[in-house]
N, C-alpha and C positions, 0 to 999 in steps of 0.2 A: 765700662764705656761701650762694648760691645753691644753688648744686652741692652742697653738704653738705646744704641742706635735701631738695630731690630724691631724694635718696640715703634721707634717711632714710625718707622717705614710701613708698619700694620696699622700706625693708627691712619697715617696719611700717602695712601695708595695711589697712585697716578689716576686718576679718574676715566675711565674707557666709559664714553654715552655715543660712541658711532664706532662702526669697525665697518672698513672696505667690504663689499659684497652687499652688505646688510646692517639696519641703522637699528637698535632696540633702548627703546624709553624706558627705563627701572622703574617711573612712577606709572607703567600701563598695565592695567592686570592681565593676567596670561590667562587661556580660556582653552589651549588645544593643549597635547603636550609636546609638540613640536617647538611652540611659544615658549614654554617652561622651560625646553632643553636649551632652548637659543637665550635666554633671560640669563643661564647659567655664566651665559659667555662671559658676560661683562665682569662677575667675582672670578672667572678665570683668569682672565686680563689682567686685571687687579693685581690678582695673585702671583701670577707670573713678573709682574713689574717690581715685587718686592723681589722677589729670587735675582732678577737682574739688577738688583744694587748691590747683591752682595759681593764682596772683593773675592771669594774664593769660590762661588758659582760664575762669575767674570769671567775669570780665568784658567776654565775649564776649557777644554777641546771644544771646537762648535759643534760637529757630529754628534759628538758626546754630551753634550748640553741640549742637545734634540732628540737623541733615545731617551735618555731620564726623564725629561719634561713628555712625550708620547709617551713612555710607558709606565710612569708612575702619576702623572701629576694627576688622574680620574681619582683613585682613593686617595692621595695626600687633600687635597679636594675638599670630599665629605667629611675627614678628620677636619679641616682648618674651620668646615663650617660650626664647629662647636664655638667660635670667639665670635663669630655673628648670633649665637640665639639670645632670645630674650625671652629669659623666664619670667618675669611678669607676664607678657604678652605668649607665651607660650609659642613664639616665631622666631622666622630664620631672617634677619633683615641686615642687609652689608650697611644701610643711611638711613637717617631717617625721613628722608626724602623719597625714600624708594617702596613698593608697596612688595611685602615679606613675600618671602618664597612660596610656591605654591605647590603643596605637597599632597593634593586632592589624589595622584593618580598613582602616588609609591605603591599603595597597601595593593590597588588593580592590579598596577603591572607586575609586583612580583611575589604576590600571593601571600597570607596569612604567616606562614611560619618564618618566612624570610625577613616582610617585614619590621616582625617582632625580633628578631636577633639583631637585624639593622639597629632598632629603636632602643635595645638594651645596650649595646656597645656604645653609640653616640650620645645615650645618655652619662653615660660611663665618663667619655670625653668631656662633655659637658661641665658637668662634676668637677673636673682636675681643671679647663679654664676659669673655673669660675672661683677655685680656690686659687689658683695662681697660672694666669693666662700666658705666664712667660714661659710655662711648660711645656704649652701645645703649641707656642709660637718655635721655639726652640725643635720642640718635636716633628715639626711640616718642614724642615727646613733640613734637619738629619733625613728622614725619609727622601727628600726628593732627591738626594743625593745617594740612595738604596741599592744598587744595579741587582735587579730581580726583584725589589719588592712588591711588584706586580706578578701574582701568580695568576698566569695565566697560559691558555692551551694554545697559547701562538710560540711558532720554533723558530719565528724570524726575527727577533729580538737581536737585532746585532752587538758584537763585542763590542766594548768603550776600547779607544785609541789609546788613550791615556789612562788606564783604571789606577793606576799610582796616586794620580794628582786627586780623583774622583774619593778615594779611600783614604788621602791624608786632610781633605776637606770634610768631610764625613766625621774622619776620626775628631776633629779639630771641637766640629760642634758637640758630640756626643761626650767630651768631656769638658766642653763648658758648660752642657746641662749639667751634668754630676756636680759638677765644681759650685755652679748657680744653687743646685736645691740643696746641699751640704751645707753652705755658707750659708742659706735663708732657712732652711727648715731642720736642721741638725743631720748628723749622720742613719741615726735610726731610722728617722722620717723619709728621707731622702733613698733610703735604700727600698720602705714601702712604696715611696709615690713610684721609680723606677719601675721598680717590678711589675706597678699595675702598669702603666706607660706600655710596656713591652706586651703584658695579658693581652690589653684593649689591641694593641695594632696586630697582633697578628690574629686575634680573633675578627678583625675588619679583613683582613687580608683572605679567609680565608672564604668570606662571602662574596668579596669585590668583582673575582670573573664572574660570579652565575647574575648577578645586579644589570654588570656591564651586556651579557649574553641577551638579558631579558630585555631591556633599551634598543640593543641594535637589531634583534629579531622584530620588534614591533614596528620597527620605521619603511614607510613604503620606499619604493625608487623618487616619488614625487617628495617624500617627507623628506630623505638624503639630499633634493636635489636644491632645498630650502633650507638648510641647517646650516649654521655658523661654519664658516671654512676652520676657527682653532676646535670647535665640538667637533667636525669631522676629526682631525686630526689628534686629538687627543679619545676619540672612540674607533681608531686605529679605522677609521672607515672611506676605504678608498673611491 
């Protein structure tokens, strides 16, 4: 019952087409990459609006529900984007109303070999949504709940108030996945699919601050002064 309500909350996201400060049309193509970062806002929203139905992200401390969400939710993020690509189309599209992610400027901004790790891991994710999307939905949902799965070189990552409740939430989904791919794909399977599950994220994890470093170095004063108030705050940029 769980898993089916999950499900449904990803298929049907509270729809964000205006956000205070700054309004962005998903059917307008992005042309700068300031556009591209502010375009993101709106699958952020999105995303964030599922987490907030959940009964045991609800009922987490508030504080503590705004470090997770700042300092995890950039790579939870690019992992969830794997349930939006469309391998036909070889894009990244949250509607079919909206015109697909524009990813002209990745390979630029962070150079040939980073790229291509990006591109091998996400495909990786890919792969496991597309054999059974309740994986990686199950998956973004344990991570965002991580405290540190954000490696990164900032030391002001504050304590959770309540890390108990945070870690019995946590624990809660991480053995309803098990429990999920057991019951759907047997035990053998289910100890594979795991293992890769765990490979791919911490292989993401381990690119995410140099991705995040190469984003926030390239934005002028004028580009910060124009960028979605939750991308500021989720690119920890003050």
């Amino acid at each position: 019952q769980r898993l089916e309500t999950i499900s449904l909350f990803y298929q049907n996201p509270i729809e964000f087409r205006t956000r205070d400060g700054l309004r962005w049309d998903p059917s307008m193509h992005t042309r700068t990459f300031l556009q591209v970062l502010n375009s993101h806002s709106i699958s952020v929203m999105q995303l964030l609006s599922i987490f907030k139905q959940i009964p045991e992200f609800i009922q987490l401390n508030l504080d503590d529900k705004v470090t997770l969400i700042k300092y995890n939710l950039i790579p939870v993020f690019g992992i969830n984007c794997a349930l939006a690509y469309n391998t036909e189309a070889n894009q990244i599209i949250e509607n079919d109303s909206d015109v697909p992610v524009n990813t002209q400027f990745f390979q630029i901004l962070h150079g040939y070999n980073l790229f291509m790790q990006a591109k091998k891991i996400f495909v990786s994710f890919i792969h496991i949504a597309k054999y059974d999307r309740k994986i990686i939905e199950l998956t973004v949902i344990i991570l965002i709940l991580t405290k540190g799965f954000s490696i990164t070189n900032d030391y002001d990552e504050p304590i959770l108030n309540d890390k108990m409740s945070v870690y019995r939430a946590q624990n809660y989904y991480t053995e309803l996945l098990w429990k999920y791919m057991e019951a759907m794909h047997g035990y053998e399977k289910a100890i594979k699919l795991f293992s890769e599950v765990i490979v791919h994220v911490i292989s993401w994890q381990t690119i995410y601050d140099e991705m995040r470093n190469n984003i926030v170095r390239i934005l002028s004063p004028e580009d910060i002064s124009e960028l979605a108030p939750i991308m500021k705050s989720i690119l920890r940029i003050s």
